[in-house]
C-alpha positions in Angstrom: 110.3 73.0 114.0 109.3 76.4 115.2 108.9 76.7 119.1 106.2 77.8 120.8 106.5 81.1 121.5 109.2 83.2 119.5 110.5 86.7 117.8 112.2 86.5 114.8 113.7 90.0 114.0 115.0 89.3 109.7 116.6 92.5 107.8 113.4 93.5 106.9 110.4 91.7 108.8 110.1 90.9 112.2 108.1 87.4 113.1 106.4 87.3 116.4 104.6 83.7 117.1 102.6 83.1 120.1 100.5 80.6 119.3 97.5 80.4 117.7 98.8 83.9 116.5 101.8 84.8 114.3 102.0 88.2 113.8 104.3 89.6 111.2 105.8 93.4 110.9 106.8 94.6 107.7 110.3 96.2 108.7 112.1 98.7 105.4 111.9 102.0 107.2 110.2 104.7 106.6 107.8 103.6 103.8 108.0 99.9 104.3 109.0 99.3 101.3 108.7 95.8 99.3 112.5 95.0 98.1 113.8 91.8 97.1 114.9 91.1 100.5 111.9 91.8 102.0 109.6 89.1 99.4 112.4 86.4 100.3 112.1 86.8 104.2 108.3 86.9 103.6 108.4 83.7 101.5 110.9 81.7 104.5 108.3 83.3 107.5 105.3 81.9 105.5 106.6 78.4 105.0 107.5 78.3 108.5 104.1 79.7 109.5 102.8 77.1 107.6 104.0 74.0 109.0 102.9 74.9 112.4 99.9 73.2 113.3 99.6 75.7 116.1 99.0 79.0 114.3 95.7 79.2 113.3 95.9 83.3 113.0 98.1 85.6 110.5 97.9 89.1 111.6 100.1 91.7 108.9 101.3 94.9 109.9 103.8 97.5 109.1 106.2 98.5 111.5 105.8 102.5 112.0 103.5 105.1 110.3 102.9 102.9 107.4 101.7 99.7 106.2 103.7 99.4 102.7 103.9 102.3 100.1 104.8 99.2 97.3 107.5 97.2 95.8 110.8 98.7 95.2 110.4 100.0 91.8 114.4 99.9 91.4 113.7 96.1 91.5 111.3 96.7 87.9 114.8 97.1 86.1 114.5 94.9 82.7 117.7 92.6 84.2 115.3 92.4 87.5 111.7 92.3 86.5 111.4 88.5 86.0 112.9 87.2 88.7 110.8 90.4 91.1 108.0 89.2 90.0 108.2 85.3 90.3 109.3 86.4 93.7 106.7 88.6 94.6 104.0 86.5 93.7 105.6 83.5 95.3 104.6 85.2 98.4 100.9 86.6 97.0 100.4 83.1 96.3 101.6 81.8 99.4 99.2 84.3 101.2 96.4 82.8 98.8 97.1 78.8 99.5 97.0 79.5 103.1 95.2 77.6 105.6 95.5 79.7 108.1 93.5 83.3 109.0 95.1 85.8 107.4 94.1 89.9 108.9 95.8 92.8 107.0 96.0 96.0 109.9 96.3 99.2 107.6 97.9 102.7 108.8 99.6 105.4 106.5 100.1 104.4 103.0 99.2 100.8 101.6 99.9 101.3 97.5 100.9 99.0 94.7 102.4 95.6 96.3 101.7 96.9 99.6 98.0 97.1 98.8 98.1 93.8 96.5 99.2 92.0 99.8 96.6 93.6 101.7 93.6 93.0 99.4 94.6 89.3 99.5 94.5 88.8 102.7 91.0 87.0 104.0 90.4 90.2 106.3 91.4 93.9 106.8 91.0 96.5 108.8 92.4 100.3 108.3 92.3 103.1 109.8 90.0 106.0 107.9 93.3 108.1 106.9 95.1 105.5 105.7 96.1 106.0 101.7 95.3 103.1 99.3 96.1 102.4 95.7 97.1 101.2 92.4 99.4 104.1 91.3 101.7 101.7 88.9 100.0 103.1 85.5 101.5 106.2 86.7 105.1 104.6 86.3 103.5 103.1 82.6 102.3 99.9 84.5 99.5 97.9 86.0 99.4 95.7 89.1 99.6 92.2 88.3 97.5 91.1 91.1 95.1 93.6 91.2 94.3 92.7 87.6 93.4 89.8 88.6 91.6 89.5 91.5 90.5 93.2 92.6 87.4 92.8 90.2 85.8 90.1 92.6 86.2 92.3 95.6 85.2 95.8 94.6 83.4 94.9 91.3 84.3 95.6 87.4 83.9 99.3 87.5 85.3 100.5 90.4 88.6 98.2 89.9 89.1 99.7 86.4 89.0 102.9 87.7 91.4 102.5 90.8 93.6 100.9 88.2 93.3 103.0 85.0 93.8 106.0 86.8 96.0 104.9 89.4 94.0 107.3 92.2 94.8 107.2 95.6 91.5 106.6 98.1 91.1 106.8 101.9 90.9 103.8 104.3 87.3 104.9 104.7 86.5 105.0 100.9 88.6 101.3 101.0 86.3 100.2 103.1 83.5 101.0 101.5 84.5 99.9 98.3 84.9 96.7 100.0 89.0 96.3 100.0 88.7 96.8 103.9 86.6 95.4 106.9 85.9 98.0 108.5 87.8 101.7 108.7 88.4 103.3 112.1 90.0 106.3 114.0 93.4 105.7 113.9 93.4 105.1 117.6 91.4 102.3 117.5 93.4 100.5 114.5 95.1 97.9 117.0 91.9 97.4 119.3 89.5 96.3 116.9 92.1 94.1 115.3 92.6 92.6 118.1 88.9 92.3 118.7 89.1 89.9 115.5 92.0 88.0 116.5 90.9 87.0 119.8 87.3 86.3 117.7 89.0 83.6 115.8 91.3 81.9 117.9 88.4 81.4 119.9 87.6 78.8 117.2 88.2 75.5 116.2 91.9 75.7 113.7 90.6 72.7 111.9 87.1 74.0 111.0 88.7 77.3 110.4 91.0 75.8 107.8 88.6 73.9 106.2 85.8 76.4 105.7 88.0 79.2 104.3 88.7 76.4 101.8 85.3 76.3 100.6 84.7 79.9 100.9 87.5 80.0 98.4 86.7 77.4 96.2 85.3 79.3 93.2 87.8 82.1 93.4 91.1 79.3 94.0 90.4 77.5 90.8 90.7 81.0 88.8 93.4 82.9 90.2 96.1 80.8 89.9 95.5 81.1 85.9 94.9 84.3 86.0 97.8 85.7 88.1 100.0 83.2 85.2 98.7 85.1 82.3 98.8 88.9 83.9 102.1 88.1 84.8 102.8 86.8 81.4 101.4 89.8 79.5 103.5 92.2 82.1 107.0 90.6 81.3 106.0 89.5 77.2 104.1 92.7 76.4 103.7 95.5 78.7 107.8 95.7 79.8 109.3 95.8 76.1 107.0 99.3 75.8 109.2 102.2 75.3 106.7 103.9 77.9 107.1 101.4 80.6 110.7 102.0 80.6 110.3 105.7 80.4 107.7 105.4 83.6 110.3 103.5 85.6 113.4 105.8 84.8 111.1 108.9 85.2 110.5 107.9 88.4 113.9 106.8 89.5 115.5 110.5 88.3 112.6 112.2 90.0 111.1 114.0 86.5 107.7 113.7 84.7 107.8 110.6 82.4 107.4 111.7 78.2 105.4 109.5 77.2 105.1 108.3 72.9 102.0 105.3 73.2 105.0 102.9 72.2 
């Protein structure tokens, strides 16, 4: 049983719980980014989170200038990529399933996996400098995630084209696409936050928990299917392209990929 009140500092996350609030930092200096490591501790912290009937409220931040610049593309390795992934999206759907609040804060750069977490989260705020997007088909791959659900919050179009192109936006562009709240000076990031925070736990847990529930029920029934058969077209199709491979290395050795449409 978690207690009360408590700070959990892991290798690369750092849990602070003070009821109805857990508040959880992303913690891979400088670019937070998402290894291995980091999706396991994520997982444990969310279970935990989870079973305590007295959080209500999930507030995600990244320790730093930065909210997450993505997952470790080391960890897209072909001896790696399965078990990444399963991980990965262990804690995407974790984030999904939840019943409690969940409120993405945004500074610096939130790209690839750091933005997939964001943009599943049932609220986010960032500040107007803030970097988002889906730059993987710039390594010769596509978001899993994003595929799947970043249609339903920014609409056909403009999804395909943060995706195809892999383009980088502002927090202010994010929000009005709709993949953010609200965008703010970034002195007013933690502030209007909090504003929401203390909005919610001013609330009733139960009826919290139970209408997010049915604001999700639509969405739920689909993603779950969807996230199964993006993932399956990633691993089965997309990662046994020579150009895949060639993003990833490319990347890794710090030269322009040469691409062959193979």
């Amino acid at each position: 049983m978690m207690p009360a009140q408590t700070q959990t500092t892991y290798s690369r996350l750092t849990l602070d719980v003070r009821p109805p609030i857990a508040r959880m930092f992303l913690s891979h200096p400088p670019l937070n980014i998402i290894d291995v490591a980091m999706m396991e501790e994520l997982a444990h912290a969310l279970a935990e989170i989870e079973a305590h009937s007295g959080i209500s409220i999930i507030v995600i931040s990244g320790d730093g200038n930065s909210f997450s610049a993505g997952v470790d593309v080391a960890a897209h390795a072909p001896d790696k990529v399965e078990s990444m992934l399963a991980k990965f999206h262990k804690v995407i759907r974790a984030l999904v399933c939840t019943k409690k609040i969940t409120i993405a804060s945004i500074r610096g750069y939130c790209l690839g996996g750091g933005a997939e977490l964001a943009m599943v989260c049932d609220m986010a705020y960032s500040t107007e400098s803030a970097q988002w997007g889906f730059p993987e088909i710039k390594l010769g791959c596509y978001p899993p995630v994003a595929a799947t659900a970043l249609a339903s919050l920014v609409g056909q179009k403009r999804a395909a084209d943060l995706i195809l192109t892999g383009r980088t936006i502002s927090g202010a562009q994010a929000a009005e696409m709709g993949l953010a709240n609200r965008a703010v000076p970034d002195g007013d990031l933690t502030a209007v936050v909090e504003e929401s925070v203390q909005r919610l736990a001013s609330l009733s847990s139960a009826s919290l928990a139970i209408t997010k529930k049915a604001i999700y029920a639509w969405d739920s029934m689909h993603f779950d299917k969807g996230l199964a058969r993006a993932e399956k077209i990633y691993l089965e199709e997309l990662m046994k392209t020579e150009d895949a491979q060639e993003g990833l290395n490319a990347f890794l050795e710090k030269r322009r990929p040469k691409w062959k449409g193979k």
